[in-house]
C-alpha positions as CSV (number, residue, x, y, z in Angstrom):
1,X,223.2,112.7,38.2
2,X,224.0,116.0,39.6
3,X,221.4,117.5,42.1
4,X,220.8,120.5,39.6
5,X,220.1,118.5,36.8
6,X,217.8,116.4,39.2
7,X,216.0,119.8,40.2
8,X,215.0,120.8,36.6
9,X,213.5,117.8,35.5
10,X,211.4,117.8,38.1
11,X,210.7,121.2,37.7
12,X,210.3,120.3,34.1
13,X,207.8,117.7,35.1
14,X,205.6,119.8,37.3
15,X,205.4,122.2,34.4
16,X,204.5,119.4,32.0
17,X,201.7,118.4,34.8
18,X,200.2,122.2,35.0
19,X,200.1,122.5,31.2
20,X,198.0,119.4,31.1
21,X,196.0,120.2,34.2
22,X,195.3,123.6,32.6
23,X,194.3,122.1,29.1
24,X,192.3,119.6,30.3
25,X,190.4,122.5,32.4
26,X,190.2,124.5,29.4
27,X,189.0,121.4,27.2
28,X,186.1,120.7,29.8
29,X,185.0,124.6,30.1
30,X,184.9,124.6,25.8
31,X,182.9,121.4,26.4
32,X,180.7,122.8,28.8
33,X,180.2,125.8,27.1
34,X,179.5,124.2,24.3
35,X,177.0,122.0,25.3
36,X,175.4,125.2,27.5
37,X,175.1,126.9,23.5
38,X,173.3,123.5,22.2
39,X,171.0,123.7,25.3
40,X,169.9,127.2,24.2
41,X,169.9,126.8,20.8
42,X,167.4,124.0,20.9
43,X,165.4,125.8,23.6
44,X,165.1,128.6,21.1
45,X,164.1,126.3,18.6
46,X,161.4,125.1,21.1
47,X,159.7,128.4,22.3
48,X,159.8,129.5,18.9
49,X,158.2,126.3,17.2
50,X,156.0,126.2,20.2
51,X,156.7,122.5,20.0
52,X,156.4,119.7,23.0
53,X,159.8,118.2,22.6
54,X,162.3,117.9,25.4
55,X,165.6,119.0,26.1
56,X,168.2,115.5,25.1
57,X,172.0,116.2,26.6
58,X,174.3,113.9,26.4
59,X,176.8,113.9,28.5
60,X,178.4,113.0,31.3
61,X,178.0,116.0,33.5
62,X,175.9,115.7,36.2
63,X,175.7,119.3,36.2
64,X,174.5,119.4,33.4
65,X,172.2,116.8,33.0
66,X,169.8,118.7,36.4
67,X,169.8,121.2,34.5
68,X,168.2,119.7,31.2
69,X,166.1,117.9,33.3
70,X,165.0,121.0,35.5
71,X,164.3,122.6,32.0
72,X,162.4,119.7,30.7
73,X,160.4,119.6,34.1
74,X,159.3,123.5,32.7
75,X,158.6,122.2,29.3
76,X,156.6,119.6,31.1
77,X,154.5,122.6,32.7
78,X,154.6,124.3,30.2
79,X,152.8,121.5,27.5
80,X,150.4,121.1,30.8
81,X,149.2,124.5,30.6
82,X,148.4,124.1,27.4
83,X,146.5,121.8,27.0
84,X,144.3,122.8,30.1
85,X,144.5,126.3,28.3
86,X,142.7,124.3,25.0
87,X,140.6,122.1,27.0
88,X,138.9,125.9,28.6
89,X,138.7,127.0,25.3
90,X,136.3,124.1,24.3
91,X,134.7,124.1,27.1
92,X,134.0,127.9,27.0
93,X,132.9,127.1,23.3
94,X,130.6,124.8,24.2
95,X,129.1,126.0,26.8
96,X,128.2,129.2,24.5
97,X,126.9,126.7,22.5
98,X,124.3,124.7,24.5
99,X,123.7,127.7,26.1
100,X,122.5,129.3,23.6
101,X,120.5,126.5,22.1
102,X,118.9,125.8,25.5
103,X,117.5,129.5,25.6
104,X,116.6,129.9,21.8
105,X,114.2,126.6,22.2
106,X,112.4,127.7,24.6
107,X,111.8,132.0,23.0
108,X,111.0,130.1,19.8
109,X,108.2,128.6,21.3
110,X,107.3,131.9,23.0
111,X,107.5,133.7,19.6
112,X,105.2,131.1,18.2
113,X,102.4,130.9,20.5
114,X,102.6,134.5,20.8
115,X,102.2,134.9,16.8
116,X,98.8,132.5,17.2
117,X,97.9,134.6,19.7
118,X,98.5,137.6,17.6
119,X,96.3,136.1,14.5
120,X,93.9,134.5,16.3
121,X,93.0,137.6,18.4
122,X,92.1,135.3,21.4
123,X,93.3,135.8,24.9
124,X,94.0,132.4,24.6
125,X,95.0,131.5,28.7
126,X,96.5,128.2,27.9
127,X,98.8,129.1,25.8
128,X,99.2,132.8,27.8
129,X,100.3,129.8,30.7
130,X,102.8,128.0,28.6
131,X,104.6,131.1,27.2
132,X,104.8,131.9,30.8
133,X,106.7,128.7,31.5
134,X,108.7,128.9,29.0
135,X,110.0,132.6,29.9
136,X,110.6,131.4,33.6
137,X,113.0,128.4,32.5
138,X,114.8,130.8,29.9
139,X,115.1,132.7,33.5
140,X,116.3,130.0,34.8
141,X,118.9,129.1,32.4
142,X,119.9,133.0,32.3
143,X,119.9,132.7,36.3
144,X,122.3,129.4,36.2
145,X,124.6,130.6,33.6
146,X,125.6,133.6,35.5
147,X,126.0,132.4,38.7
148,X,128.4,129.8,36.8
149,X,130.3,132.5,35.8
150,X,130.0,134.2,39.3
151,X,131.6,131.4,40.9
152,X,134.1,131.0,38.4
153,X,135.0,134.3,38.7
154,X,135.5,134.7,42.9
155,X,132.9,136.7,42.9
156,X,130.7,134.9,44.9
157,X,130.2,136.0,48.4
158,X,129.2,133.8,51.1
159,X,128.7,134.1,55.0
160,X,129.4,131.1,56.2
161,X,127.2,130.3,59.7
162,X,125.8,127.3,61.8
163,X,123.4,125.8,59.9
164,X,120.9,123.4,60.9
165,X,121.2,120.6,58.2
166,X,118.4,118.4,59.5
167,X,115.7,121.6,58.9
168,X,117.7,122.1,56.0
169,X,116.5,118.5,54.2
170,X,113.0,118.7,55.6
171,X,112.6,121.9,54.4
172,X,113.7,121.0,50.9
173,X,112.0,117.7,50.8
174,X,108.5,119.5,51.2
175,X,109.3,121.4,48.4
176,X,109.2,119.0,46.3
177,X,106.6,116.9,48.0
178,X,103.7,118.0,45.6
179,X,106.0,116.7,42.2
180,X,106.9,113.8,44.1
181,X,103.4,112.5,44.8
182,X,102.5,113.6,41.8
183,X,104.9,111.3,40.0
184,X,104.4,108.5,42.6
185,X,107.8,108.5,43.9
186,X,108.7,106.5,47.1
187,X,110.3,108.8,49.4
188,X,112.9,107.6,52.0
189,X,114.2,110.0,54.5
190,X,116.5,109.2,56.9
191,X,117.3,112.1,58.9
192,X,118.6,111.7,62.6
193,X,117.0,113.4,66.1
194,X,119.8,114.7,67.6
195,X,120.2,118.2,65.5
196,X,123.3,118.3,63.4
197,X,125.0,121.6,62.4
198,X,127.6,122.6,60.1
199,X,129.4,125.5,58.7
200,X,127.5,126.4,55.8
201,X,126.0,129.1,53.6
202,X,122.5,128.6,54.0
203,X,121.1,130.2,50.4
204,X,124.2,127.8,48.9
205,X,123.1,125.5,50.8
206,X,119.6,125.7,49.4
207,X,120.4,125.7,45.7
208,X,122.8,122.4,46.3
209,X,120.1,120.7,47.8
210,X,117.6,121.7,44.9
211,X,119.8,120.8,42.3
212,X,120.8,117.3,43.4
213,X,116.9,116.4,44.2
214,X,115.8,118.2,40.7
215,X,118.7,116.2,39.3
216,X,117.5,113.3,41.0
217,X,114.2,113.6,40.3
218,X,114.5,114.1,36.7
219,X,117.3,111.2,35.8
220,X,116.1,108.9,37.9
221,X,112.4,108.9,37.2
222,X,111.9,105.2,35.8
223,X,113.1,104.4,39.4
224,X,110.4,106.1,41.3
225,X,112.5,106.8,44.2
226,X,114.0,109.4,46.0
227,X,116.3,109.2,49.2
228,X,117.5,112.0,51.5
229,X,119.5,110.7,54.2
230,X,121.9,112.5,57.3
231,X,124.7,111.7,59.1
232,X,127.7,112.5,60.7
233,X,131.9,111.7,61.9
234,X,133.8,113.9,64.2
235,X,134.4,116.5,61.5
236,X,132.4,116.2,58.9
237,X,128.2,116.4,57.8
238,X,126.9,114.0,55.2
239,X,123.8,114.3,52.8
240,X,123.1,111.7,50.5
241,X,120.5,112.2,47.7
242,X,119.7,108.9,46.4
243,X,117.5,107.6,43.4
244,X,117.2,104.1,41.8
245,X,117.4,105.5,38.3
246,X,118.9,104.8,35.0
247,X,122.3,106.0,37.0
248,X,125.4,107.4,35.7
249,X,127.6,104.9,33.1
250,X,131.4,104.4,34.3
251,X,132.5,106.7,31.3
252,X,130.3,109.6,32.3
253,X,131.7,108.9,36.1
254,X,134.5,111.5,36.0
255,X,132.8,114.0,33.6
256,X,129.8,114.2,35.4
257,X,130.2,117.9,37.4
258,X,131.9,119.4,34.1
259,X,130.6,122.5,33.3
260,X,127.8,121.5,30.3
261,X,127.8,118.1,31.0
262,X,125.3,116.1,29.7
263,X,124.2,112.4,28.7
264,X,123.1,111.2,25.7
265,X,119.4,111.5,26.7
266,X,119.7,114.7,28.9
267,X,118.1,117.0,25.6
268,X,115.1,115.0,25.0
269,X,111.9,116.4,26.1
270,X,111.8,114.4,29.0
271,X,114.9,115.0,30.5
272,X,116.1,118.9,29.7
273,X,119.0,119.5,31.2
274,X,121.7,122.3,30.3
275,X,124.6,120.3,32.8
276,X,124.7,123.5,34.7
277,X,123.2,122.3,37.9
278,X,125.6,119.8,38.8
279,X,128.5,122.2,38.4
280,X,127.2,124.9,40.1
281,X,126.6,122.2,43.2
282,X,129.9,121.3,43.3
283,X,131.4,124.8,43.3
284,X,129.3,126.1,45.7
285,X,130.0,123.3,48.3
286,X,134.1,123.4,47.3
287,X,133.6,127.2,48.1
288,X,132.2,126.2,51.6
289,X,135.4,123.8,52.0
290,X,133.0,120.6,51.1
291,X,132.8,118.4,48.3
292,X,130.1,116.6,46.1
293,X,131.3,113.1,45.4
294,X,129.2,110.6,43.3
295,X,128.7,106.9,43.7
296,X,126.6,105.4,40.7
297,X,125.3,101.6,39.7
298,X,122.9,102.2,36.6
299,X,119.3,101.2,37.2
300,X,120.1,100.4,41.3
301,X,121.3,103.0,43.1
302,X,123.1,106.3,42.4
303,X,124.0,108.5,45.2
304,X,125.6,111.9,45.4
305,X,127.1,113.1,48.6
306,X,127.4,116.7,49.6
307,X,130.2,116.8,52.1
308,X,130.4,119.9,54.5
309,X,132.4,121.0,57.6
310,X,131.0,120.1,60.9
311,X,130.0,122.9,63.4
312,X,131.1,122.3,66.8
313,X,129.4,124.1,69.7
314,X,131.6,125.4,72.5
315,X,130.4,124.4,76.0
């Protein structure tokens, strides 16, 4: 075969070779491309639907396929956000809702006694008394709902400062001393000699401890006991409240320091409660870079633990 002859099939052969070369490159970018479109199309479809369905590729392209799966991870997100966005919403509903029933209660029974008061044209001081009461806890409630929202908000300011903790339980433990006697409550205090300090806001400080003992003093009446016990690691101040109450069930466990939460029993007219208190406890100590953690078994012993930063002194 001559040498010319030779030279053109070849040529004709590497020609053949980059034609294919070329379509098969111009096959896979229409492929590409095309599945790119579908990608968008359906994504479209998505965002305007507002549906939770995921991107589904399939092909071969690995390229491809991290970027479904990226885009999926954002859809995931996405269906995240709202459904936490939905889960606020009731909550905020609800909360305007016991709210607003824990405050008319009580000014209905203000209006009342005050009409009898009205007709009767009597001073009446017993009743005079109990409208009083009744305005301080709708206080109260006003007082707890905005410092919710407060907190919520940021707007909370705190300086935080070395805070004797062991003063700090004694002093709140005499506070309640008459209420405790009164309801014949054992009282176990366990509170160390050596002084402990932490890093705390001592006002926040305050209304955590006087929630968690009002809480415990109220839920866990039937068990007549009230613990307050102190200690200590290398970094971090303990203080348990414990009572030997009715405690909280396992499916309340993980609920318990929702805003509004409240058990079954908390709107009887022993056991008011507008599940403020117990998420207003928990906030402030998070703001203070503590923690509130719960340990319950119903009717033997049910302890909340407010966890704070220790303060070390500089010798």
């Amino acid at each position: 075969m001559r040498a010319d002859t030779v030279i053109f099939l070849l040529s004709l052969c590497i020609v053949l070779l980059v034609l294919i070369v070329i379509y098969q490159r111009f096959c896979f970018r229409t492929g590409i491309q095309a599945k790119l479109k579908e990608i968008s199309k359906k994504l479209e479809c998505i965002l305007d639907t507002n549906s939770d369905e995921e991107i589904m590729v399939f092909t071969d392209d690995r390229v491809l396929q991290g970027l479904a799966a990226q885009i999926n991870r954002l859809l995931e997100s996405r269906r995240k956000a709202k459904a936490d966005y939905r889960r606020s919403q009731i909550a905020s509903k609800k909360m305007l809702s016991n709210v607003s029933h824990d405050i008319k209660t009580p000014m209905t029974v203000i209006l009342g006694y005050l009409e009898i008061i009205r007709l009767n044209g009597d001073p009446a001081q017993e009743m005079l008394l109990k409208v009083e009461a009744k305005a301080q806890r709708v206080m109260e409630l006003i007082g707890q709902f905005f410092t919710l929202a407060k907190l919520e908000a940021g707007d909370m300011n705190m300086e935080l400062s070395r805070v004797n903790i062991n003063e700090a339980c004694r002093e709140n433990i005499l506070d309640f001393y008459e209420l405790l006697s009164q309801r014949e409550f054992t009282v176990d205090i366990d509170i160390p000699e050596q002084t402990i300090y932490a890093g705390a806001d001592r006002e926040a400080l305050q209304r955590i401890m006087f929630n968690l003992i009002s809480n415990a003093v109220r839920y866990g009446a039937d068990g007549k006991y009230l613990g307050v016990s102190l200690r200590t690691d290398r970094t971090k101040v303990y203080i348990d409240i414990t009572d030997r109450g009715h405690g909280i069930s396992p499916e309340y466990a993980d609920t318990v320091f929702e805003r509004l939460f409240t058990m079954e029993d908390s709107r009887n007219s022993q056991m008011q409660g507008n599940g403020l208190g117990l998420t207003i406890a928990k906030n402030l100590a998070m703001q203070m870079g503590g923690d509130i953690t719960l340990e319950s078994q119903p009717h033997i012993r049910t302890v909340f633990t407010v966890i704070l930063k220790k303060y070390s002194i500089k010798l």
